[in-house]
C-alpha positions as CSV (number, residue, x, y, z in Angstrom):
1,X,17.1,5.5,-9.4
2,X,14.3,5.0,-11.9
3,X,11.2,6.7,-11.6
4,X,7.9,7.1,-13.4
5,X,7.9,9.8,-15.3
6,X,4.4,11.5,-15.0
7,X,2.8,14.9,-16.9
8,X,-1.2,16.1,-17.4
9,X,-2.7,14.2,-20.2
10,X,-6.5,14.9,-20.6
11,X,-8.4,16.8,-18.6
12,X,-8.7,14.6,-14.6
13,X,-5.8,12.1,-15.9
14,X,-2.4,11.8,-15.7
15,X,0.0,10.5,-17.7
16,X,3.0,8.4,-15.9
17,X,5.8,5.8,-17.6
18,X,6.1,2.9,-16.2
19,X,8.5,0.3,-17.3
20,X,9.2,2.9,-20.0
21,X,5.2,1.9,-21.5
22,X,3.0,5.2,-21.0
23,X,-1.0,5.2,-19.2
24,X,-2.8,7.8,-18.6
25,X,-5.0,7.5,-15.3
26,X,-7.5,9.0,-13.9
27,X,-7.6,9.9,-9.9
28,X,-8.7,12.1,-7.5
29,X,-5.2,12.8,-6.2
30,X,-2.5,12.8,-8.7
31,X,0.6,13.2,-6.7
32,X,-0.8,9.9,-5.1
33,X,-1.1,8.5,-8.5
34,X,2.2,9.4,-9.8
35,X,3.9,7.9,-6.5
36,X,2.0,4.5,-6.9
37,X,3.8,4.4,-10.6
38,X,6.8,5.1,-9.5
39,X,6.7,2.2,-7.2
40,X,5.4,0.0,-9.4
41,X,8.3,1.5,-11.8
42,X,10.7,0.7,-9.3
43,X,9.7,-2.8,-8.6
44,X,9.4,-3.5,-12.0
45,X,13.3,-2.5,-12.9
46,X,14.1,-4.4,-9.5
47,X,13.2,-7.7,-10.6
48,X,14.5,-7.1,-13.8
49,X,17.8,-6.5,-12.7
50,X,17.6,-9.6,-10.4
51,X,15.8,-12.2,-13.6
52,X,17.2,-12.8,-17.0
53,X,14.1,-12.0,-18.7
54,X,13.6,-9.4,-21.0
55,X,9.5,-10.4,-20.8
56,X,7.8,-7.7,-19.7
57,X,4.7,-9.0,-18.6
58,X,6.9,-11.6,-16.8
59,X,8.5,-8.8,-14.7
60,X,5.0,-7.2,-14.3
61,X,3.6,-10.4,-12.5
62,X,6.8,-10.9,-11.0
63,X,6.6,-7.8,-9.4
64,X,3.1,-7.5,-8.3
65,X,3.6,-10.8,-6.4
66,X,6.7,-9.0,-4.7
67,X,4.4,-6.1,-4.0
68,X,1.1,-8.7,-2.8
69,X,3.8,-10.2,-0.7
70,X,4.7,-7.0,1.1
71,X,0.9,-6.2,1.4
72,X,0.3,-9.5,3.4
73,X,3.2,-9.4,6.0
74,X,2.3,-5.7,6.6
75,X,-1.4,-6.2,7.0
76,X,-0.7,-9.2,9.1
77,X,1.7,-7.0,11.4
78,X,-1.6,-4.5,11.1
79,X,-3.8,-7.1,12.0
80,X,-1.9,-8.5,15.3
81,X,-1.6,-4.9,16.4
82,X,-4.8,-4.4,16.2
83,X,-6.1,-7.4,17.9
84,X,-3.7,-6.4,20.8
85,X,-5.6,-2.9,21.0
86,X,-9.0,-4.3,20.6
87,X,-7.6,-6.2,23.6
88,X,-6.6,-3.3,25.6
89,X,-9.5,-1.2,24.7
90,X,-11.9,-4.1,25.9
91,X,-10.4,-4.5,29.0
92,X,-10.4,-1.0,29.9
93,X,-13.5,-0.6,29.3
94,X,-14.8,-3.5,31.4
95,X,-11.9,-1.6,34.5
96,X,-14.3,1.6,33.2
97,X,-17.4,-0.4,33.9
98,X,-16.5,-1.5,37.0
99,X,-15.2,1.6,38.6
100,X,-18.6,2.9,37.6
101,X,-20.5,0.5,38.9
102,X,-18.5,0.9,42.4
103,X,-19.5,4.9,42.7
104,X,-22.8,3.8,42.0
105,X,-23.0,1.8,44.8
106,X,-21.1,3.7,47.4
């Protein structure tokens, strides 16, 4: 399994290897940093393995269209569970209303 190989470069950055190419980032949290390059890393070498080409800007955009299409199914699973929540919330609320409204009253 290939992952991004990461060490302290300057002072706030890190340094990780992806695709075996070397960038030094900055972050506030660097063991956040050096995961998001190693999955970057490991879609990268996926598609490579899976194309014939040995471009590596090919596999870059390759991959980041693998990783925007994760993104999209995921936030729209988000976004349907959240809309059934918002649901939920509402109309408990209006129940909450109502009960409220009935001790009022009596």
């Amino acid at each position: 399994m290939a992952t991004a190989k990461a060490s302290q470069a300057a002072a706030g950055s890190i340094r990780v290897e992806i695709y075996d190419q070397a960038y030094n980032l900055r972050g506030i949290d660097p063991e956040y940093i050096v995961k998001l390059a190693e999955y970057v890393d490991l879609k990268m070498r996926a598609v490579s393995e899976k194309t014939a080409t040995a471009d590596s800007l090919r596999v870059a955009v390759l991959a980041a269209l693998n990783i925007a299409d994760e993104y999209h199914l995921l936030k729209k699973r988000y976004d349907a569970i959240a809309s059934i929540y918002e649901q939920r919330a509402s109309s408990l609320s209006g129940m909450l209303d109502e009960i409220i409204d009935e001790r009022k009253i009596g």
